[in-house]
N, C-alpha and C positions, 0 to 999 in steps of 0.2 A: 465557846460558841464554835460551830463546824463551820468550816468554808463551804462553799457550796461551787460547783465545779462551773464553769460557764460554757454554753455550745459552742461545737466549731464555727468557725465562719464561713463555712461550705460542707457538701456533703464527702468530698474527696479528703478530708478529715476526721471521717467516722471511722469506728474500727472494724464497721460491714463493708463499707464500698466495695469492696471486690464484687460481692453476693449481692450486691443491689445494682452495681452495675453489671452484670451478665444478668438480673432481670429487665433487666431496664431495655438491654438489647434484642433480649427474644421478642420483648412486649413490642417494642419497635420493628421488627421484622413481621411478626403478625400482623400487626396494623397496616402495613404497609401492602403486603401482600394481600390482603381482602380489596383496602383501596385499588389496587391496580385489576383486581378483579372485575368489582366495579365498573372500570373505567372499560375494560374489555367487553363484557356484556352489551354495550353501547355502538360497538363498533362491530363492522362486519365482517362475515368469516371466521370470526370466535365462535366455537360450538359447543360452550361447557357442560359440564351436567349436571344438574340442581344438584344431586348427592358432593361435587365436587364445593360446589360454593358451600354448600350446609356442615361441610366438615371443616373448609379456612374458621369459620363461623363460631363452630363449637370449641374447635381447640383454642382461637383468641378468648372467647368466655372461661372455660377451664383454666386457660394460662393465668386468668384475672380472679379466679375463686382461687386458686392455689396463693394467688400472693397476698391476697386478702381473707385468712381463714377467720372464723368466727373468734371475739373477743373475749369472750366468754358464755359457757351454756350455762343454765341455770337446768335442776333435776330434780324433780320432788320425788319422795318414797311413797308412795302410801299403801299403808295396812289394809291388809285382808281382810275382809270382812268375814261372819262368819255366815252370813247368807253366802258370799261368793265361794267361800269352801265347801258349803253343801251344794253347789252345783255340779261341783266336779263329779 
């Protein structure tokens, strides 16, 4: 019978941590910086320009597809028909 290995008891015992923690910090840096955007748009004498917020915006969502890519796709083939070839 195999052993079967047991998890760490934290994440700073995985053999990614490095890579997960310098995601972990960008993701916190973006977060952070839209919040405090936020917080400025409320207060006076901040002038920003929608283009400015809508890019903090995209690249926090981008940052969040990049660490979360899809699990898997699924692909079907299908055959040509021989109507669809005498359309060409």
């Amino acid at each position: 019978m195999a052993e079967t290995q047991k998890a760490p008891k934290d994440c700073t015992q995985c053999a990614r941590w490095k890579e997960i923690k310098s995601q972990i910090a960008v993701a916190e840096v973006l977060a952070k910086a839209v919040e405090e955007f936020k917080k400025k748009l409320k207060g006076e004498g901040f002038q920003p320009t929608v283009a400015e917020f809508l890019k903090l915006v995209q690249m926090e969502h981008e940052y969040e597809a990049e660490l979360n890519p899809p699990q898997e796709i699924e692909v079907r083939w299908i055959e040509p028909t021989a109507e669809s070839n005498d359309s060409k």
